[in-house]
LUMRO-782738 format. One record per residue (C-alpha): residue number from 1; y, z, x negated. Coordinates in Angstrom, 1 decimal. Each point is the difference from the previous one (the first is absolute). Layout:
residues N
num, py, pz, px
NUM, Y, Z, X $
...
This chain:
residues 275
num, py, pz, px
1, 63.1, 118.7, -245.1 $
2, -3.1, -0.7, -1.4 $
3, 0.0, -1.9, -4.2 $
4, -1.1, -3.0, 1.2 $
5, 1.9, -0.3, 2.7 $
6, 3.0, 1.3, -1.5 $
7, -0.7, -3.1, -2.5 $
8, -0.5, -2.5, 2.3 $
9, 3.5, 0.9, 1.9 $
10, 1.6, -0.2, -3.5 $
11, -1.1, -3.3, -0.4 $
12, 0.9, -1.7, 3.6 $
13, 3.6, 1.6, -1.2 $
14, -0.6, -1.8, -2.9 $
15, -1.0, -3.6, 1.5 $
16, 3.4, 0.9, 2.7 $
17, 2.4, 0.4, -2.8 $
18, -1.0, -3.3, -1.5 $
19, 0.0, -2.3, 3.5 $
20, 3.9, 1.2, 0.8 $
21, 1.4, 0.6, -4.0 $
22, -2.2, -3.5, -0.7 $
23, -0.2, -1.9, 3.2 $
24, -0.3, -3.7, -2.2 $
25, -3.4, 1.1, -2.2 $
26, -3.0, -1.1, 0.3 $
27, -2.2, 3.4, -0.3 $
28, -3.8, -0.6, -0.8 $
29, -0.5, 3.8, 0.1 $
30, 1.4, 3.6, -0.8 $
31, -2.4, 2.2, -1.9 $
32, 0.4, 3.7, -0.9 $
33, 0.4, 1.1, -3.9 $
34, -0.1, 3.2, -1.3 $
35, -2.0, 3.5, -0.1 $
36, -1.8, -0.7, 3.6 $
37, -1.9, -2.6, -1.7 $
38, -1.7, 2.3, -2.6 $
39, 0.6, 2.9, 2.3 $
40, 2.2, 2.1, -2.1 $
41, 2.6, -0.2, 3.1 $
42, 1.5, 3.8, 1.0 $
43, 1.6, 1.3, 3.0 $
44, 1.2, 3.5, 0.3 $
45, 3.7, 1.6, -0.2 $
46, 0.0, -0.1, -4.1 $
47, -0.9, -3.9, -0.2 $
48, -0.3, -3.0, 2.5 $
49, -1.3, -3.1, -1.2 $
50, 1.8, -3.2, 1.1 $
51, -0.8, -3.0, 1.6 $
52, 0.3, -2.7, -2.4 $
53, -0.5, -3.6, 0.2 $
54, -0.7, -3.5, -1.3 $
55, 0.6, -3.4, 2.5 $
56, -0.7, -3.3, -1.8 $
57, 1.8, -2.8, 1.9 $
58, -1.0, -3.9, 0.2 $
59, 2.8, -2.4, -1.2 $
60, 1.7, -2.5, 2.6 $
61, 0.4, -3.6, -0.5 $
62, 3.5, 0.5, -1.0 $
63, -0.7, 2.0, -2.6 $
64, -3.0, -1.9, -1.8 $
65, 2.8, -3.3, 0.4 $
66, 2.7, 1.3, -1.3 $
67, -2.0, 2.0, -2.7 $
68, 1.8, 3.2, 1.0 $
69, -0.8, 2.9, -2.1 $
70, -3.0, 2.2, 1.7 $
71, 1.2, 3.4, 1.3 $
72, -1.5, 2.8, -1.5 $
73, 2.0, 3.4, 1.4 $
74, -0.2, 3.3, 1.2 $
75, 1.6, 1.2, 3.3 $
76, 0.7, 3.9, 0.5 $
77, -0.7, 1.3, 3.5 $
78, 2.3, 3.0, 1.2 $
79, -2.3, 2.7, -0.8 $
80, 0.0, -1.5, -3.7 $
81, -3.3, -1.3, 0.4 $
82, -0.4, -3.6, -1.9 $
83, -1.7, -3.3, 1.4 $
84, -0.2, -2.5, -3.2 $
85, 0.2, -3.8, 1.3 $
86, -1.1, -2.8, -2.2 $
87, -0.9, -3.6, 0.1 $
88, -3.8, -0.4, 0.4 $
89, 0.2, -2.3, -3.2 $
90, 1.5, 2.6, -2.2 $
91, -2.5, 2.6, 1.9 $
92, -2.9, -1.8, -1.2 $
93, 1.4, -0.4, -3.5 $
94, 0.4, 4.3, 0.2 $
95, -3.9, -0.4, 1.2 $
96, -1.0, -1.9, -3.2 $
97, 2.1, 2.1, -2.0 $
98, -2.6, 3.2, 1.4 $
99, 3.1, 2.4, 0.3 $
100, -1.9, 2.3, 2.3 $
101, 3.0, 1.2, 1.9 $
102, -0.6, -4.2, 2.0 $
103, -3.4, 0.1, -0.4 $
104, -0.5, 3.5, 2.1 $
105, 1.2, -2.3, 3.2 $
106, -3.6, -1.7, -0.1 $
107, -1.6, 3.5, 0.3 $
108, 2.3, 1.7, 3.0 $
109, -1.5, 0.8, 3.1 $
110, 4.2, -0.6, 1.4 $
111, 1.2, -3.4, 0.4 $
112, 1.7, -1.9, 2.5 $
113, -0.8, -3.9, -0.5 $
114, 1.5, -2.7, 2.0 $
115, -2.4, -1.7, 2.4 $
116, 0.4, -3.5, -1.7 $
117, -0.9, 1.2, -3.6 $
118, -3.0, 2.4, 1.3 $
119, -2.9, -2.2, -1.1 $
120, 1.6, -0.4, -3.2 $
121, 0.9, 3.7, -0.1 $
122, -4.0, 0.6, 0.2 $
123, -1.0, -2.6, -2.5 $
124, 2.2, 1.9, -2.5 $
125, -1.7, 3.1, 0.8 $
126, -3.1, -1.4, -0.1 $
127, 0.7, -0.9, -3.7 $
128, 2.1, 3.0, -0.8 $
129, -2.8, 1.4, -2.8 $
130, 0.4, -3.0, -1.9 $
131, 3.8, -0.2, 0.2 $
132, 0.1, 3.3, -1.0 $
133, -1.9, -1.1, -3.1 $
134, 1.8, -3.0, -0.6 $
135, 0.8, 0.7, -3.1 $
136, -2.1, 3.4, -1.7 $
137, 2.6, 0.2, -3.3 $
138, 3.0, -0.6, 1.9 $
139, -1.4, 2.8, 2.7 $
140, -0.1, 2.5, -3.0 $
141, 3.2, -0.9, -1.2 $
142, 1.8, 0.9, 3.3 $
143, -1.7, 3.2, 0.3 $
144, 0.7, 1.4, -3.5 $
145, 3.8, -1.6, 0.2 $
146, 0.4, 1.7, 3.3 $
147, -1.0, 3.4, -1.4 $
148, 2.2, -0.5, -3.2 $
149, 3.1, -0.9, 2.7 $
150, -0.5, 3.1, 1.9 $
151, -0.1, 1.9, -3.3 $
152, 3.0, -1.3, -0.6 $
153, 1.7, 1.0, 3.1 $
154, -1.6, 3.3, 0.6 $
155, 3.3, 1.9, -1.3 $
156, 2.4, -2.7, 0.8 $
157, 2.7, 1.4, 2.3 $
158, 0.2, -3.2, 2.0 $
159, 1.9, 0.3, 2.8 $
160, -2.3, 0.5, 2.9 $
161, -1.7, 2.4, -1.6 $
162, 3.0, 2.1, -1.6 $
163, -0.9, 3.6, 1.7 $
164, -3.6, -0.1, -1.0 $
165, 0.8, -0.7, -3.9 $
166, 2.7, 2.5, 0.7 $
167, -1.9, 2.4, 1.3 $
168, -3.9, -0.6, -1.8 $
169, 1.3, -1.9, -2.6 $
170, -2.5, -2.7, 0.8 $
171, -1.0, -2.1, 3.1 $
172, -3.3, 0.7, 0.9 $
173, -1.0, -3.3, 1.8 $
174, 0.5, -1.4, -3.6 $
175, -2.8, 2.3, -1.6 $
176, -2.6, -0.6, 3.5 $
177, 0.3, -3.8, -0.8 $
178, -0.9, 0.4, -3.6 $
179, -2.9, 2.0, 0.7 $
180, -0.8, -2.7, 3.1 $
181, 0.5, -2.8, -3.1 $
182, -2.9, 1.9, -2.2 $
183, -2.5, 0.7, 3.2 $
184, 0.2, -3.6, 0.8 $
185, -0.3, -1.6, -3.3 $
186, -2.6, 2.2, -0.6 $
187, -1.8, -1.0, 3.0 $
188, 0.9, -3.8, -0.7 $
189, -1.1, -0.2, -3.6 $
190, -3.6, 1.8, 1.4 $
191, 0.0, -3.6, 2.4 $
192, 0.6, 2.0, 3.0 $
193, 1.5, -2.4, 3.3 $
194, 3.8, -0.2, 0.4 $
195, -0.7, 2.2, 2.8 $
196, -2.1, 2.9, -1.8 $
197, 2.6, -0.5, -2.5 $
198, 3.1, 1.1, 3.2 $
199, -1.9, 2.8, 1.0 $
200, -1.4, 1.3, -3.5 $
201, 1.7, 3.5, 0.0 $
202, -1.8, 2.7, -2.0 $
203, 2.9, 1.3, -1.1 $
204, 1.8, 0.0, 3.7 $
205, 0.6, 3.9, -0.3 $
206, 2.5, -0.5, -3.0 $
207, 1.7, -3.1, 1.4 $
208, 1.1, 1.7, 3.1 $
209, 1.1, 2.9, -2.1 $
210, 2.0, -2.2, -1.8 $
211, 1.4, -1.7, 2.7 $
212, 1.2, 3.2, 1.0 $
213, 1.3, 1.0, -3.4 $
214, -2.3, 3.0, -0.1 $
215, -0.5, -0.5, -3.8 $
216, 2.9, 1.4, -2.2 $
217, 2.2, -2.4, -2.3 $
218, -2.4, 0.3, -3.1 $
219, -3.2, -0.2, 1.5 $
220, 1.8, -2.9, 1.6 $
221, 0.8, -1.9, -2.6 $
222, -3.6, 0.8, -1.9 $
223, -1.8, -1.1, 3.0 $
224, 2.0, -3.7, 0.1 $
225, -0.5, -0.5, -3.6 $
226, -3.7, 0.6, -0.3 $
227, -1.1, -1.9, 3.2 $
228, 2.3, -2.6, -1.4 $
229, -1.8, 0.1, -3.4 $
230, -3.3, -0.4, 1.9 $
231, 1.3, -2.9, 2.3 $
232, 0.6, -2.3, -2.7 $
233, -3.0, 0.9, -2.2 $
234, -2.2, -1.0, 2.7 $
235, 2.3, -3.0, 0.6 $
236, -0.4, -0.9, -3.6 $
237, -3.9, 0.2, -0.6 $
238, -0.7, -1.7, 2.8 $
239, 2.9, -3.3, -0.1 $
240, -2.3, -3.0, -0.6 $
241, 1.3, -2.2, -3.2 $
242, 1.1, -2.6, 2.8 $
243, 0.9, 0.1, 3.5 $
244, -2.5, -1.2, 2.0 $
245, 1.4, -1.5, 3.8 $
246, -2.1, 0.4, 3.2 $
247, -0.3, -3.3, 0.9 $
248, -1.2, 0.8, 4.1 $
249, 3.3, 1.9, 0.1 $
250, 1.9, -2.7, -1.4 $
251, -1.5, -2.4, 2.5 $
252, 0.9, 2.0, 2.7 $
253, 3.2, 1.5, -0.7 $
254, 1.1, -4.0, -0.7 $
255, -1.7, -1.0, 3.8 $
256, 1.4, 2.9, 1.9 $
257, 3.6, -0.3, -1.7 $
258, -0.2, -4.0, 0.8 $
259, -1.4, 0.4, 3.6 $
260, 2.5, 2.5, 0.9 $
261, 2.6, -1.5, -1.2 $
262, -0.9, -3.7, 1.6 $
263, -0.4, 1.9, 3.5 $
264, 3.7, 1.4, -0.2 $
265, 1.3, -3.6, -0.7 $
266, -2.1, -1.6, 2.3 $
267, 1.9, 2.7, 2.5 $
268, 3.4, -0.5, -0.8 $
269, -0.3, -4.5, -0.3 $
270, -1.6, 0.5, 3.6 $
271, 2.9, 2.1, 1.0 $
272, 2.7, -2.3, -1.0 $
273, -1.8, -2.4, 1.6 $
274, 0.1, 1.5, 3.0 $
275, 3.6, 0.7, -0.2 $
């Protein structure tokens, strides 16, 4: 089966598990997250990338009414593969808060969108450069506190990843996303688009030798501290005294989350009308 393909068929298992595990959401769309968006994805015997997801959902009448609390979770498919599900008002929050791992879903060439969000769906995309730089300092600061977390947890024996700290000492995929954290602020912080930014990788050769824990413990260990160190010096010379909010984003993210929202309603008071 071909990589795209291959995706694509991940994903359609994706959208499936969601209708029958979560038959009473409103889906707006599924969108792949992970290494296929900055093509650092592998397939052979040693190491299989997953299929992972990210679904934002619309909020029914019921739940706006009766001020339930908006669901934010993650489901685990058979295979271990994870699809994250949350609210589209505390996805747009996790826009404006730049973490790149929601922000990627604007860039993905694999989504599934319902038909009666679609024209939303593309306004968003339309404006996905200026969401992305909704907020420059905040952007920076998610970037260099990513690389210090997976610093943190590149020798952590957590459980899923018990044999490789057992065996390398390390976990690999920590050290490739530290080195992903320092190719993209780099590119970032030279004004590169979001999108140069994903598929900056001049140092692709060492992240998919760490991600396959070719290095040894020390090198390791020396490699996540200096790309680390460099992260968050370029994070600090370039933070602005204040943060400074894109207002177009703000305007749209406000419009989209509103329309959406007012369709679903609009849905569900016809409905019990009709019943």
């Amino acid at each position: 089966m071909e990589r795209e393909e291959y995706i694509r068929a991940g994903l359609n298992r994706h959208l499936e598990e969601f209708q029958n595990t979560y038959p009473n959401l409103e889906l707006m769309c599924i969108c792949l997250q992970g290494s296929q968006n900055y093509d650092l994805d592998i397939y052979s015997d040693e190491y299989k990338s997953d299929i992972d997801t990210k679904a934002i959902i619309i909020p029914s009448l019921e739940d706006v009414v009766m001020n339930k609390k908006p669901i934010s979770t993650t489901h685990v498919l058979p295979n271990s593969e994870h699809l994250d599900i949350k609210d589209i008002r505390l996805y747009f929050e996790s826009f404006k808060k730049q973490n790149i791992n929601f922000v990627e879903i604007l860039f993905t060439k694999f989504y599934l969108v319902n038909p009666k969000y679609k024209d939303l769906w593309e306004i968003l995309l339309h404006f996905r450069e200026d969401i992305a730089h909704y907020n420059k300092n905040a952007a920076l600061r998610c970037m260099a506190g990513m690389s210090m977390e997976k610093k943190k947890a590149l020798c952590h024996p957590y459980p899923s990843i018990i044999d490789k700290i057992e065996k390398y000492g390390y976990d690999g995929k920590q050290l490739h996303h530290i080195i992903r954290m320092f190719n993209f602020i780099t590119c970032y912080a030279l004004n590169g688009t979001y999108e140069e930014c994903l598929h900056f990788l001049p140092q692709k050769e060492e992240m998919m030798k760490a991600k396959l824990n070719q290095y040894t413990l020390e090198e390791a260990k020396d490699m996540a501290e200096r790309f680390d160190f460099f992260t968050n010096y370029i994070k600090n010379i370039n933070q602005t005294e204040k943060d400074e909010i894109n207002k177009t984003a703000e305007k749209v993210l406000y419009d989209i989350q509103y329309e959406a929202i007012k369709r679903k309603i609009k849905s569900d008071i016809i409905e019990e009308e009709v019943d």
